[in-house]
C-alpha positions as CSV (number, residue, x, y, z in Angstrom):
1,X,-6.9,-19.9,-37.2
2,X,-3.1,-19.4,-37.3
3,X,-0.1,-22.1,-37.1
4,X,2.2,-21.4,-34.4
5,X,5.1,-23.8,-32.7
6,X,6.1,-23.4,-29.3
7,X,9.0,-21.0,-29.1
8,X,12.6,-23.0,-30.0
9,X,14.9,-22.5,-27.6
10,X,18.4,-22.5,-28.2
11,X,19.8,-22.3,-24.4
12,X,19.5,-25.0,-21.7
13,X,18.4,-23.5,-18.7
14,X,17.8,-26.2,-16.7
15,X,21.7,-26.9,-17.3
16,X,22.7,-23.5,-16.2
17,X,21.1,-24.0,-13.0
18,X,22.9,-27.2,-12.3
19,X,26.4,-26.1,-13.4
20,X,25.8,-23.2,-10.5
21,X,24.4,-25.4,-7.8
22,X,27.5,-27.7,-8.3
23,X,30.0,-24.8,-8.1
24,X,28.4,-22.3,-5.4
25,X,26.7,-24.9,-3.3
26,X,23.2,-25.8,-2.6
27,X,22.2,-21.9,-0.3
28,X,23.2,-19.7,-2.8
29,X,22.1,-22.1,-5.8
30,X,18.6,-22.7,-4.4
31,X,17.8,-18.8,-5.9
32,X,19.3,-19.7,-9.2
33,X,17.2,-22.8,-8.7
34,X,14.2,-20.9,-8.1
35,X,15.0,-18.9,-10.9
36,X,15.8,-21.4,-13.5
37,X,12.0,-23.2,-12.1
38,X,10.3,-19.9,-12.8
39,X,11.8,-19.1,-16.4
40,X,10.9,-22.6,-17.3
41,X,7.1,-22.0,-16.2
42,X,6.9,-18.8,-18.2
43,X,8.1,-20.4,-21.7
44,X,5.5,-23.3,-20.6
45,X,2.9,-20.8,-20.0
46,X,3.7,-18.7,-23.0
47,X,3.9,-21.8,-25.5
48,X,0.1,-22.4,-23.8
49,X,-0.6,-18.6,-24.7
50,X,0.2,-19.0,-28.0
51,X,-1.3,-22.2,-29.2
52,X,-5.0,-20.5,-27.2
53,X,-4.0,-17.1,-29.0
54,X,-3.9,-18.7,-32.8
55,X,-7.4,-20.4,-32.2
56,X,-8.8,-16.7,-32.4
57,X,-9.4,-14.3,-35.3
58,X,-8.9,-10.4,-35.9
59,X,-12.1,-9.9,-35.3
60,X,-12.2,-11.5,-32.0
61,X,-9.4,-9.5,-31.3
62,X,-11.4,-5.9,-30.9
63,X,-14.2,-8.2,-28.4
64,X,-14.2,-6.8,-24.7
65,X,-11.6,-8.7,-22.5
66,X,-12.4,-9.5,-18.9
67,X,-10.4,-5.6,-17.8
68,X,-12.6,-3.0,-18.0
69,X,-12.0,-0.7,-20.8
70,X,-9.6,-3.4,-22.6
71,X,-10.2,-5.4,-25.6
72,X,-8.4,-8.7,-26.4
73,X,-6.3,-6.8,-28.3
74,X,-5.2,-4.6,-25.2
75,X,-4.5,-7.1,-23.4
76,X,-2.0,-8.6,-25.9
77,X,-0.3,-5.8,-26.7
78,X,0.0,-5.1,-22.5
79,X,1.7,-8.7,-22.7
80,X,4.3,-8.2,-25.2
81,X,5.2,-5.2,-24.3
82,X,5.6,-6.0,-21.4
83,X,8.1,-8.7,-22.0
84,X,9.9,-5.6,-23.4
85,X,10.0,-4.1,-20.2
86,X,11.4,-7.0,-17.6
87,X,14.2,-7.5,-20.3
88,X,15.2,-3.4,-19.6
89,X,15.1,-4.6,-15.7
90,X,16.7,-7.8,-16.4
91,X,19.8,-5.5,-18.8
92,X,19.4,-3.3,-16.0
93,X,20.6,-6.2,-13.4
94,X,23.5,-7.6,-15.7
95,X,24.8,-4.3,-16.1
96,X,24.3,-2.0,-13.3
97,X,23.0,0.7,-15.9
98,X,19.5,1.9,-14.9
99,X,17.1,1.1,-17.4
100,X,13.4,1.7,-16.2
101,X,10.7,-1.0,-17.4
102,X,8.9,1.9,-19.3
103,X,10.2,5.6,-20.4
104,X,7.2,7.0,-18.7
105,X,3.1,5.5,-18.3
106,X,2.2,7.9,-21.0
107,X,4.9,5.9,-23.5
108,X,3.1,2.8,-22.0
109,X,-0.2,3.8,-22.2
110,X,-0.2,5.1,-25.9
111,X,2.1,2.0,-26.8
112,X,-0.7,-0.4,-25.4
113,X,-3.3,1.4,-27.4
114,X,-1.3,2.0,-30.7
115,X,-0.6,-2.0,-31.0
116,X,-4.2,-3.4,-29.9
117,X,-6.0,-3.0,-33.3
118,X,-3.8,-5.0,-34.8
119,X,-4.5,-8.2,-36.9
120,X,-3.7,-11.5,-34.9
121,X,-0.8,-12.4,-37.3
122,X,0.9,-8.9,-36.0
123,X,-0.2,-9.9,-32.2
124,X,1.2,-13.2,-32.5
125,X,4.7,-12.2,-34.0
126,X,5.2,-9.8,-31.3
127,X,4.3,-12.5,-28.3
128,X,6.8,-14.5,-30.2
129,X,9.4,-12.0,-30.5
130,X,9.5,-10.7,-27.3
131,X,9.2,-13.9,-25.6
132,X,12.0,-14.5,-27.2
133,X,14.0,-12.2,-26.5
134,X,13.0,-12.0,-22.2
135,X,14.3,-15.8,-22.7
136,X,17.2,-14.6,-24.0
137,X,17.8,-11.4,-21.2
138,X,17.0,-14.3,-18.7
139,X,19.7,-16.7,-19.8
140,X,22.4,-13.7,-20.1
141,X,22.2,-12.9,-16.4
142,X,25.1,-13.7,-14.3
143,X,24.3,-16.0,-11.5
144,X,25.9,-13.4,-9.2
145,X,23.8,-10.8,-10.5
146,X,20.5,-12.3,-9.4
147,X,20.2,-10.4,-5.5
148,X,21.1,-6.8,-7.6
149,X,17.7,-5.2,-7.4
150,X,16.0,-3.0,-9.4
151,X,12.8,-1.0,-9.6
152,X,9.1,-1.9,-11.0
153,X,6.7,0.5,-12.2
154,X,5.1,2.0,-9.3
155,X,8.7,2.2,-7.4
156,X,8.7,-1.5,-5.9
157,X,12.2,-3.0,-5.6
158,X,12.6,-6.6,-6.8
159,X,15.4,-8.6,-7.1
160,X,16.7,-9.9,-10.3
161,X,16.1,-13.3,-9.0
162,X,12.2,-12.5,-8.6
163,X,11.6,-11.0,-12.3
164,X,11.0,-14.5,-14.0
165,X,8.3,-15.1,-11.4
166,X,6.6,-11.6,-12.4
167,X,6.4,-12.6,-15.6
168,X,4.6,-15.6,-14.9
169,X,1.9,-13.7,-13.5
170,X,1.8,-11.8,-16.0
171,X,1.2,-14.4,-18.8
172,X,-0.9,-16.5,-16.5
173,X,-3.4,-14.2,-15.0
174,X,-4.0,-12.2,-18.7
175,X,-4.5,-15.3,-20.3
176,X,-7.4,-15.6,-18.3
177,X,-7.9,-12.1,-18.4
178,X,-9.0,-12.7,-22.2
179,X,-11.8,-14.5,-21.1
180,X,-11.6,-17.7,-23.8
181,X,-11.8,-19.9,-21.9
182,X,-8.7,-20.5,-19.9
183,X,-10.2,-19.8,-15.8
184,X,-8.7,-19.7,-12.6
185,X,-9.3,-22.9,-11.9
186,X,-6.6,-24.1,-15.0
187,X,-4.0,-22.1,-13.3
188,X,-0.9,-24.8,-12.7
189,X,-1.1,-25.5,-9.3
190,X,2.4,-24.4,-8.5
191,X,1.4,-21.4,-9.7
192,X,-1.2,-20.7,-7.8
193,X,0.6,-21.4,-4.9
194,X,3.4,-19.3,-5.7
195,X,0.9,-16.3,-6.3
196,X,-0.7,-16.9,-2.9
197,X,2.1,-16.4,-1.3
198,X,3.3,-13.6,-2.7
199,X,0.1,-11.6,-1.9
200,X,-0.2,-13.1,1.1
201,X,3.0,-12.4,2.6
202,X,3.9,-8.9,0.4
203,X,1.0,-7.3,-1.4
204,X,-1.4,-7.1,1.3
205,X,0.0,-7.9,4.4
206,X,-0.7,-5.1,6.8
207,X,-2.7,-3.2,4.4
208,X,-4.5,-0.8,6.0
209,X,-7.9,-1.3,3.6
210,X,-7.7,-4.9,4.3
211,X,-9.0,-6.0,7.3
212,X,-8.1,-9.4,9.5
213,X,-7.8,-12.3,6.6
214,X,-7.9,-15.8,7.9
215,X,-7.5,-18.2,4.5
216,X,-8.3,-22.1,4.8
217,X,-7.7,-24.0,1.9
218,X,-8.7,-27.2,4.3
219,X,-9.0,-28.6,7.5
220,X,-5.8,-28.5,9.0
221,X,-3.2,-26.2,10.2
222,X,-0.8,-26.2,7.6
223,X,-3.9,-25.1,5.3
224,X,-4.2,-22.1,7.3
225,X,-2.4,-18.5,6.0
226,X,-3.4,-14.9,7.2
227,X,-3.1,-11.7,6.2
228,X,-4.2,-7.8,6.1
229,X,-3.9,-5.6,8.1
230,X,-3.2,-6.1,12.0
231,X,-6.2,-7.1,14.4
232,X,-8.1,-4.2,16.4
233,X,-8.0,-5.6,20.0
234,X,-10.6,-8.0,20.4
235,X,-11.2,-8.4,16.4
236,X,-11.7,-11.7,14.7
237,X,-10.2,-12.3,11.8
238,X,-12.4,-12.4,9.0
239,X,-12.4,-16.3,8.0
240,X,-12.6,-17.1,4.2
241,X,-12.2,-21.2,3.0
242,X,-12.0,-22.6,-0.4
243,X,-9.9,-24.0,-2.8
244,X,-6.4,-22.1,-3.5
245,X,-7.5,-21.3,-7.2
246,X,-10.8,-19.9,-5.6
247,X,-8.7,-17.9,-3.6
248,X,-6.1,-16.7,-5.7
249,X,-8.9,-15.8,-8.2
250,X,-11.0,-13.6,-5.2
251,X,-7.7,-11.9,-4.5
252,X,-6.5,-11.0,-8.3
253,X,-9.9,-9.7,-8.6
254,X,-10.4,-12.4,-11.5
255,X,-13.7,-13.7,-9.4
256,X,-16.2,-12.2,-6.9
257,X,-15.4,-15.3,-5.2
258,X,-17.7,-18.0,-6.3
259,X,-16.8,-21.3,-5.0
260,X,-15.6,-19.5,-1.3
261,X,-17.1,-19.4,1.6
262,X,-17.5,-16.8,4.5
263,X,-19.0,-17.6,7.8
264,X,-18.6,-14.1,9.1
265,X,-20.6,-13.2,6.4
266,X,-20.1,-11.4,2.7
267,X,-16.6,-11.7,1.4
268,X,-14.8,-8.1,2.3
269,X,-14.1,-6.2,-0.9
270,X,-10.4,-5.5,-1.5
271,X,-8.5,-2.6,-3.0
272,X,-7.6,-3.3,-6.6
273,X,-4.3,-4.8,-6.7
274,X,-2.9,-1.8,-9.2
């Protein structure tokens, strides 16, 4: 087992945040609020990655992870590189200078499978590192500079404002992805709720392989959220309840939806998420 301390941080970013809201007012400093909330969560969720990370050893490393065709190993090499990447996007924003997340998916690919084989002490060092230094690419960003957008792999725009929230997902869903022990269902609740509603609303609203989604975390209105694509005349909606963990882990693809139910009948299969 290796002995690793959460991350020290030498910035205040909650401070940051306040000294903007007090001198642009409470609209535009809502986004840095936002922001500031999200970077926070990711050096909370990385300080959890590490401390579950040290409790392995190399040779649990080179075990299967819950990807397919990824060890553990992959999968943390994927993370801190990475890292890597949202700080080119993040330089990218602060200076108007394009600098893509990755020179090309070959470089990615062969980077990825050049670092997993490494020994845990390597792996862990690098996690550090490069958490350290997206901390730092988070904190050096202008306040004004958060709307500038910039492009993710695949060609999405995202604003600077939304890369801390990316890289939550990131940590938290291939943590679980490691498969040792940490499941959906430990997922932070504001989390979860974040991620729902970025699939919900973005990622596969009005996708044409996803049919008529109505979710139901409960019994009420408010717990109601839909999604897909747009309903044939006369369709009903295909009605899927459970918890919001449940659900975010059915629509990640982490789950084949244990712990959901479908009165319509079997839970659709959706498109990998890519």
């Amino acid at each position: 087992m290796q002995h690793t301390e959460p991350i020290a941080r030498t910035f205040d970013l909650r401070a940051t945040g306040a000294d903007f809201t007090r001198s642009c007012g409470a609209d535009y400093g809502r986004v840095m609020t936002d922001y500031v909330r999200d970077a926070l969560a990711v050096q909370e969720a990385t300080d959890r990655l590490l401390t579950a990370v040290a409790a392995l050893d190399d040779a649990s490393l080179m075990s299967p992870s819950e990807l397919p065709g990824w060890t553990r190993g992959h999968v943390l090499a994927h993370l801190a590189r990475n890292a890597d990447a949202l700080v080119n996007l993040l330089t990218w924003a602060r200076t108007g200078q394009e600098t893509p997340m990755y020179a090309d998916a070959h470089t990615r690919d062969a980077e990825i499978l050049r670092d997993a084989a490494r020994p845990l002490a390597a792996h862990l060092d690098d996690l550090r590192t490069s958490a350290t230094r997206f901390d730092a690419a988070v904190t050096a960003l202008p306040p004004e500079r958060l709307p500038y957008e910039v492009t993710l792999r695949g060609g999405i725009r995202e604003s600077a404002a939304g890369l801390p929230l990316r890289r939550l997902a990131e940590v938290e869903l291939h943590h679980v992805d490691l498969g040792i022990g940490y499941t959906v269902a430990d997922l932070p609740a504001t989390f979860v709720e974040s991620q729902l509603s970025v699939l919900i609303r973005t990622r596969f609203a009005g996708h044409p392989d996803i049919p008529p989604l109505r979710l139901a975390t409960g019994p009420g209105d408010g717990d109601l959220r839909h999604t897909g694509r747009p309903a044939a005349p006369g369709e009903p909606p295909v009605t899927v309840t459970g918890s919001p963990a449940a659900l975010l882990g059915w629509l990640t693809g982490r789950t084949d939806g244990s712990g959901l139910s479908c009165p319509n009948g079997p839970l659709p299969v959706l498109p990998a998420l890519g």
